[in-house]
Each structure stands twice: as structure tokens, then as C-alpha cells.
C-alpha positions in Angstrom: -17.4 31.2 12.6 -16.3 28.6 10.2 -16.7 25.1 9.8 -17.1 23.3 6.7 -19.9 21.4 5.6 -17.5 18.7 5.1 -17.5 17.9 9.1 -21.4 17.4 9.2 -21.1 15.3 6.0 -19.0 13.4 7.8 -21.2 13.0 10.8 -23.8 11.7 8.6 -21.6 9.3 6.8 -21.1 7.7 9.6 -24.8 7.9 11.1 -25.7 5.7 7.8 -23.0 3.2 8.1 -23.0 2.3 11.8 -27.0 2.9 11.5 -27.6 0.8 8.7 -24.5 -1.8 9.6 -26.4 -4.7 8.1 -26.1 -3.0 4.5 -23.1 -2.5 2.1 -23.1 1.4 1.8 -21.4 3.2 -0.9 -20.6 6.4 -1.7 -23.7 6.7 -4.0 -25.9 5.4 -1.3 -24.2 8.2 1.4 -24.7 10.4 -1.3 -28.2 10.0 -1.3 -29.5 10.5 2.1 -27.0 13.6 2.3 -28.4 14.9 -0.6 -25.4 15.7 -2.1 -23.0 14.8 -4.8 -21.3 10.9 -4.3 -17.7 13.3 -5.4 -18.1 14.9 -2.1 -19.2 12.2 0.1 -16.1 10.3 -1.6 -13.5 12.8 -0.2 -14.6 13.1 3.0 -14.5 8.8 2.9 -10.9 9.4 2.4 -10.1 12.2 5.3 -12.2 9.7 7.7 -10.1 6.9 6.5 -7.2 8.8 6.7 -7.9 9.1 10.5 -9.2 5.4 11.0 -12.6 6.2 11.3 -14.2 4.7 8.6 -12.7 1.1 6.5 -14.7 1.7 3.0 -15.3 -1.8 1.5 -13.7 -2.4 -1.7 -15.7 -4.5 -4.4 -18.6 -6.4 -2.6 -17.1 -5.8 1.4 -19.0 -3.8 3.2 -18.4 -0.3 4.0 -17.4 -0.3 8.4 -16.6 2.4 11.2 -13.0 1.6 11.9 -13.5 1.6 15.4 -16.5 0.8 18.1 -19.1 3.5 17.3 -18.7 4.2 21.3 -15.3 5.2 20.8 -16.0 8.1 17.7 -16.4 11.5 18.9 -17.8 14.3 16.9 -14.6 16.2 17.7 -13.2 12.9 15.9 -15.0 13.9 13.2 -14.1 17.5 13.1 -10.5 16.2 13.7 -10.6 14.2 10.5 -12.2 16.2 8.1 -11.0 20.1 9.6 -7.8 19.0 10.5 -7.9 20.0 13.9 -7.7 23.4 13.0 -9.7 25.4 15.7 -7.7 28.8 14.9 -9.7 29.1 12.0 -13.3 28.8 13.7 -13.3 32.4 14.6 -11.4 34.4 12.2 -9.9 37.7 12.5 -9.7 40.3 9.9 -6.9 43.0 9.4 -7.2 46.2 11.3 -6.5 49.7 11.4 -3.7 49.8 14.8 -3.9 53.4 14.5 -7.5 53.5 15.6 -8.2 52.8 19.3 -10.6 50.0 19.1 -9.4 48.3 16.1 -5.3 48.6 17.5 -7.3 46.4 20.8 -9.8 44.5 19.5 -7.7 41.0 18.6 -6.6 41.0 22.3 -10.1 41.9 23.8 -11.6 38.8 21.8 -8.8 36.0 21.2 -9.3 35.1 24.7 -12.9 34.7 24.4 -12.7 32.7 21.5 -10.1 30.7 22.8 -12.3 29.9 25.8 -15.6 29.5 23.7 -13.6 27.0 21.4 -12.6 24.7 24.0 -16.0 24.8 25.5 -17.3 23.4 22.2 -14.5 21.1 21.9 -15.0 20.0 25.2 -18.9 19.2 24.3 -18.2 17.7 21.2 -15.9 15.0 22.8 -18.7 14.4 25.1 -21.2 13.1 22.4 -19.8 9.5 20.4 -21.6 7.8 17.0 -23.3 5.4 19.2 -25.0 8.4 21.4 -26.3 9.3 18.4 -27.5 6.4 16.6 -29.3 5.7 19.8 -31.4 8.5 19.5 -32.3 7.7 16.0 -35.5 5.2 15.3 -34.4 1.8 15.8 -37.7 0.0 14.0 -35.6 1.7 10.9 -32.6 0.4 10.3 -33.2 -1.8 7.1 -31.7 0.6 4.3 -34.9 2.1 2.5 -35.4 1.1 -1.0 -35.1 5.1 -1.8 -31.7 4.3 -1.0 -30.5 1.1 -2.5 -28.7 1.0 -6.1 
């Protein structure tokens, strides 16, 4: 199964703006709670622009979700940042036709995955931002110094 670590970086990035939505958040600062490098957290900024999630601030503005957390979906999300490419979750490798199982196997399984990938498409545009930063611990949501430039 693949999916990038892009689409849960992008999750978070938007966990920390619309969690901390008093706060200007950066790159850098994104960067931070990831735990990853601000060059990454920077491209995905641009796919999740690119699809209207996100409005990064320029200069002093604030970084914003660029729509209602309620209306971002984590299949949003995976929209944005893995193109909406659901072929590629389960990927087939090349196969011997000559042999009995391997001449069978893409038709035994495609039809599976197909099913298993809508399922989880299905469930991912169940859950929005909001449900999510719900579930995190309101008391917290002053950025924490460990986080500020």
C-alpha cells in the first residue's frame, strides 16, 4: 500500500493552524511540531494551496485554512497532496501470464482493492479538520514557546 508521508504532513499542517488559529504559523513553526524539515512542510503548503485548503500568510498575515475547518476532509487532504491518485494505493507488479496463478492474479485482486479503496475513501470523507481538532486538548491551544521563533 502506498501513501506518502506528504498526506499525513498535511493533516498535521492543518491540525496546527486551525488548532492554534490565534497564532501566525510558519513553515518553520509546522516544521517543528512535525519534526521534520520546514523544505518539506513548505511543499506540501503549496499542494494545499493549490487545492484551496490552506491561504499561507505572506509577511506578518497570518497563516488560515482556506475554508471552515468543518468543511476539510481528510480525503481533501489526500486529494491535495496525492493527487487523487487511488490507483497507486495498491500496486501491482509484472507477472509471469504463463504461470496459472500469476496469468489470474490482477483479476482475482483488482476488484478487491477497488472495493477496499472506496471503503477508505468513503471513511476518510467522513472525518473533517474540525472532528479532529475537537478531539485534541482544548486547555492547549496557546502555541507553546518550544514552538515560537
Amino acid at each position: 500500500m502506498h501513501i506518502g508521508s506528504q498526506y499525513t504532513v498535511g493533516i498535521h499542517i492543518l491540525l496546527v493552524v486551525a488548532f492554534f488559529n490565534e497564532d501566525r504559523i510558519t513553515s518553520k513553526i509546522a516544521a517543528i511540531s512535525i519534526g521534520c524539515n520546514p523544505v518539506i512542510v513548505r511543499n506540501v503548503f503549496t499542494k494545499l494551496s493549490g487545492a484551496g485548503l490552506l491561504k499561507p500568510g505572506m509577511g506578518k498575515a497570518r497563516t488560515e485554512l482556506g475554508r471552515p475547518a468543518e468543511d476539510i476532509t481528510l480525503y481533501d487532504v489526500f486529494a491535495a497532496v496525492d493527487g487523487d491518485d487511488t490507483d497507486e494505493i495498491f500496486r501491482m507488479y509484472p507477472v509471469n501470464a504463463r504461470c496459472p496463478v500469476g496469468g489470474e492474479i490482477h483479476d482475482l485482486l483488482s476488484s478487491r482493492f477497488d472495493s477496499a479503496v472506496g471503503a477508505m475513501m468513503d471513511q476518510l470523507s467522513k472525518t473533517t479538520i474540525a472532528d479532529l481538532v475537537s478531539e485534541l486538548p482544548q486547555e492547549k491551544r496557546r502555541l507553546p514557546e518550544a514552538l515560537r521563533e
